[in-house]
C-alpha positions in Angstrom: 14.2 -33.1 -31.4 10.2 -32.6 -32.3 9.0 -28.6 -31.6 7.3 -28.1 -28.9 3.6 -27.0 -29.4 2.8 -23.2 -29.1 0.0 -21.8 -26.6 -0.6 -18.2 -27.3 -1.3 -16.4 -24.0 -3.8 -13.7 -24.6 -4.6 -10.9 -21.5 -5.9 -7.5 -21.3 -3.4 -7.2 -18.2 -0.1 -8.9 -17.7 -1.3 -12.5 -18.4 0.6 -13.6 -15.1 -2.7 -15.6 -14.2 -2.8 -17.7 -17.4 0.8 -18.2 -17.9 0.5 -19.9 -15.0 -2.5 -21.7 -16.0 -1.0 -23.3 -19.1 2.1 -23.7 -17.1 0.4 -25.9 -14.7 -1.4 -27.6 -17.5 1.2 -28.0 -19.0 3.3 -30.4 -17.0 0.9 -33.3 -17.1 1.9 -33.3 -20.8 5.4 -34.1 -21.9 7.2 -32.7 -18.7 5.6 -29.2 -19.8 7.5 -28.3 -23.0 5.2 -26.5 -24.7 6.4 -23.1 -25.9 4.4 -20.3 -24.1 4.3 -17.2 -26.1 2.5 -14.2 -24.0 0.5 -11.3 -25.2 -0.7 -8.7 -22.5 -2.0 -5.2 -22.5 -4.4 -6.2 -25.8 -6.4 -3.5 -25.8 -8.3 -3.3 -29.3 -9.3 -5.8 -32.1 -6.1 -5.4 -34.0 -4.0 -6.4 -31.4 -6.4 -9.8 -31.2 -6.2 -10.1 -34.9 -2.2 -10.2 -34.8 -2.7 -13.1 -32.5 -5.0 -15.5 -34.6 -2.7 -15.3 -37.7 0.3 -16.5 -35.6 -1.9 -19.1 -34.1 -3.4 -19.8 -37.6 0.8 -20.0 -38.7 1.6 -21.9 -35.5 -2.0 -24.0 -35.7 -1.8 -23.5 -31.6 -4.0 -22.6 -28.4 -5.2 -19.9 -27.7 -5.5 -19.4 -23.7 -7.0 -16.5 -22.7 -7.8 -14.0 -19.6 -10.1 -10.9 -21.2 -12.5 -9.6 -18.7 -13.3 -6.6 -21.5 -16.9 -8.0 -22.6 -16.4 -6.5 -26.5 -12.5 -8.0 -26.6 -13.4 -11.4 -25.0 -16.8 -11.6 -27.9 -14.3 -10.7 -30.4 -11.7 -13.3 -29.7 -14.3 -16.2 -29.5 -16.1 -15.2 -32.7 -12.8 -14.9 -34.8 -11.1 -18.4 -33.5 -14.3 -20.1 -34.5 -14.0 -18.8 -37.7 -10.7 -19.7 -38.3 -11.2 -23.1 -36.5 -8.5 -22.1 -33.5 -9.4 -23.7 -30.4 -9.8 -20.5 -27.7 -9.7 -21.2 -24.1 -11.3 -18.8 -22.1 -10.1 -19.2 -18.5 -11.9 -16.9 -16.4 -15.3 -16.4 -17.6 -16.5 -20.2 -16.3 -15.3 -18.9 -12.4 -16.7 -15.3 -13.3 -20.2 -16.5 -14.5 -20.4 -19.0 -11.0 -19.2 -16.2 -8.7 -22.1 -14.0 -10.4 -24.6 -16.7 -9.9 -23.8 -17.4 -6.3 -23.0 -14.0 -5.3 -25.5 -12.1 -7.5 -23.5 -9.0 -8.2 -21.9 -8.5 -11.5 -18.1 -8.1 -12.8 -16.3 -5.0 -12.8 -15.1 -6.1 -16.0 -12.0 -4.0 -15.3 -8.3 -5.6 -16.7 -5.5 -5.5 -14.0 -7.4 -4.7 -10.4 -5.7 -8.2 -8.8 -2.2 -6.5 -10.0 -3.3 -3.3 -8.3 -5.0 -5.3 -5.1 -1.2 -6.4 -4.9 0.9 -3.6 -5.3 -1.5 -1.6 -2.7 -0.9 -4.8 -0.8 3.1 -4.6 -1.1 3.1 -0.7 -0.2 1.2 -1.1 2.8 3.7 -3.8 4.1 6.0 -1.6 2.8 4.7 1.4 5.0 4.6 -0.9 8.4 7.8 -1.8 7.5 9.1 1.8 7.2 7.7 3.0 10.3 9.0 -0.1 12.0 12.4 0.9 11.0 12.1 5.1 12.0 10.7 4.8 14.9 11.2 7.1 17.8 13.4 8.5 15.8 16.2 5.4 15.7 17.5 6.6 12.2 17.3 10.5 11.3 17.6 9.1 8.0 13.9 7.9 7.5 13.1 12.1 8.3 14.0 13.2 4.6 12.6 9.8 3.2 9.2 10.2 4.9 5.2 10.6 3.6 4.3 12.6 7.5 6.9 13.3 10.2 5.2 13.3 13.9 6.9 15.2 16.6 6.1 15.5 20.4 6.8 14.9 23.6 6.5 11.3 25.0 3.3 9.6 25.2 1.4 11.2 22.5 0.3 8.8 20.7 3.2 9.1 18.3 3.8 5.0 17.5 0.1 3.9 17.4 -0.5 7.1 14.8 2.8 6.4 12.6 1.6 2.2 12.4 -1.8 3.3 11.9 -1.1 5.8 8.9 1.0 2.9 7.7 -1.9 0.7 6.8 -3.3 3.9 5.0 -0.3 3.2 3.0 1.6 6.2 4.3 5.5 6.1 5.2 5.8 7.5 8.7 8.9 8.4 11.2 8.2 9.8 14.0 10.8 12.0 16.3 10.4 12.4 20.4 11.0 15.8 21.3 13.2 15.9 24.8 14.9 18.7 26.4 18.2 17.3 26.8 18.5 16.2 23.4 19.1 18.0 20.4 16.5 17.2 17.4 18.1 16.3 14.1 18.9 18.6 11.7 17.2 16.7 9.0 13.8 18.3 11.0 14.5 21.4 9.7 15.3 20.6 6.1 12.2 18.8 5.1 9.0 21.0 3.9 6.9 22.5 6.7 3.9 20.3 5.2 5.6 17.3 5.6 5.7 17.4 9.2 2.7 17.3 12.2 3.7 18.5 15.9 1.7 16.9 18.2 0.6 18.3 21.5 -1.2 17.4 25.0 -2.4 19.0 28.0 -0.1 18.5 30.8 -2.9 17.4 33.1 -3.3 14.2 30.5 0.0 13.8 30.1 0.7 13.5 33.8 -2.4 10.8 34.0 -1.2 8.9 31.3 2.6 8.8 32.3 1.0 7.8 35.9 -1.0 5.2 34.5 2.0 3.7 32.4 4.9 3.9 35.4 2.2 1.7 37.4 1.9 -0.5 34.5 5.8 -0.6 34.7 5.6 -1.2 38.6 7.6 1.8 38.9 6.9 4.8 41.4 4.7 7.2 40.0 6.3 10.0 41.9 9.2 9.4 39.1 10.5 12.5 37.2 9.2 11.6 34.4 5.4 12.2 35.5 6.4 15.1 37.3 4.4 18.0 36.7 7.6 20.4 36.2 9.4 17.7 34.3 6.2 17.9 32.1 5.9 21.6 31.6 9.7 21.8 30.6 9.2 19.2 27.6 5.6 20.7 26.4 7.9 23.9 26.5 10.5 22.7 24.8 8.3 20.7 22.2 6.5 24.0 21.5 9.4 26.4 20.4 10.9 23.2 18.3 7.5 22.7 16.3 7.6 27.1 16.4 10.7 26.3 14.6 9.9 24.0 12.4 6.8 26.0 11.1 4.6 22.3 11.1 0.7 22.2 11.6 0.1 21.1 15.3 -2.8 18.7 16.6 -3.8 19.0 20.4 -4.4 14.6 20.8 -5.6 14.7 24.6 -8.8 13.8 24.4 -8.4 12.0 20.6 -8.6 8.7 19.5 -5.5 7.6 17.2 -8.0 7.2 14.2 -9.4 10.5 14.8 -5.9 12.3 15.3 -5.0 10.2 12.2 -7.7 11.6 10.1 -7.0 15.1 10.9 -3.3 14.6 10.0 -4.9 13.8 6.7 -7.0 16.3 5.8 -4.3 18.3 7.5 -1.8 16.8 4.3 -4.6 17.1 1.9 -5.2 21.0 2.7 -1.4 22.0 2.7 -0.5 20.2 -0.6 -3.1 21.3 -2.4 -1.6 24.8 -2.4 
């Protein structure tokens, strides 16, 4: 059986992008069997010199993703002198985009890798906050970024899938009279947890507002002015208990209550 031929994969990063280059490549040639031998992370001219005597040895390709200016120069000036033939597989895209778009490179290895794992924690984040909602699982309590506690209807969903796409795991907890919290409440650090609170005049027109939308009679307890009072009662000495920062949201937007929570974090963890 003949050898297959060796490309030499060269990458300041990983080298995910032109593996799959020569991959592609690749199989218009022979079915692909060509041995792919990858070098990421180079990060000096050493490391780049270590890759032209095996490809001297190997008398191979060199395929290449270097967006370091000094690293990429280096590369192409050695291969020519040594007659390797270096494919450079980036900067032909790069030097249009710069054209077209006017703006110049960061010239910065890895930022698609980090573009994707920020991606992959967000989804992440949704995903947790999908899961500990309204406090389904007391479970996701110990295992979560913010905690939000409060009565019904403040705002405690739209805040824990908004702080999500920040990238933050949130569960949130309903605070109700008749039920006891979970213990896990008390065992997490004070910091990690916001109460949120509401007038009872807001709280009243919003629970209104959403029995109508449920074509339900908005005389029902639960917009009740006394049935009101007891769970803003009860919501208080639980979040008194707890020791957690509180937020009055009755005249807030979510992304304003969401960036207080913030700063809110920032400030208690930086003690």
């Amino acid at each position: 059986m003949a050898e297959k031929e060796v490309v030499y994969v060269v990458s300041d990063s990983v080298g995910e992008t032109a593996g799959f280059v020569v991959k592609a490549v690749a199989t218009q040639f022979n079915g692909g069997q060509v041995d792919i031998r990858r070098n990421s992370y180079v990060e000096d001219f050493e490391d780049i010199e270590d890759v032209i005597l095996l490809a001297i040895k190997d008398n191979s390709i060199i395929a290449y993703t270097i967006v370091i200016p000094t690293l990429k120069d280096y590369l192409d000036r050695r291969a020519a002198e040594e007659g390797i033939m270096a494919v450079d597989l980036l900067s032909p895209l790069m030097n249009a985009f710069e054209t077209k778009f006017n703006k110049e490179p960061h010239h910065r290895p890895g930022l698609m890798r980090k573009l994707d794992e920020e991606y992959f924690r967000k989804i992440e984040a949704i995903e947790f906050a999908v899961k500990y909602d309204d406090g389904r699982d007391p479970r996701g309590i110990t295992k979560a970024d913010i905690v939000l506690i409060g009565v019904s209807r403040t705002s405690k969903t739209p805040l824990s899938m908004y702080l999500a796409h920040k990238r933050y795991k949130v569960a949130n907890v309903p605070l109700v009279p008749e039920v006891q919290p979970p213990e896990e409440l008390f065992q997490i650090p004070r910091k990690n947890c916001i109460g949120l609170i509401i007038s009872p005049d807001k709280l009243n027109e919003i629970r209104k507002e959403r029995l109508r939308a449920l074509g339900l009679a908005s005389r029902a307890n639960y917009a009740s002015f006394e049935r009101i009072l007891k769970e803003l009662d009860h919501a208080e000495k639980i979040m008194k208990r707890v020791g957690c920062p509180v937020i009055d949201v009755s005249n807030k937007a979510v992304e304003e209550t969401a960036g207080l929570i913030l700063d809110i974090l920032k400030k208690e963890r930086s003690f």
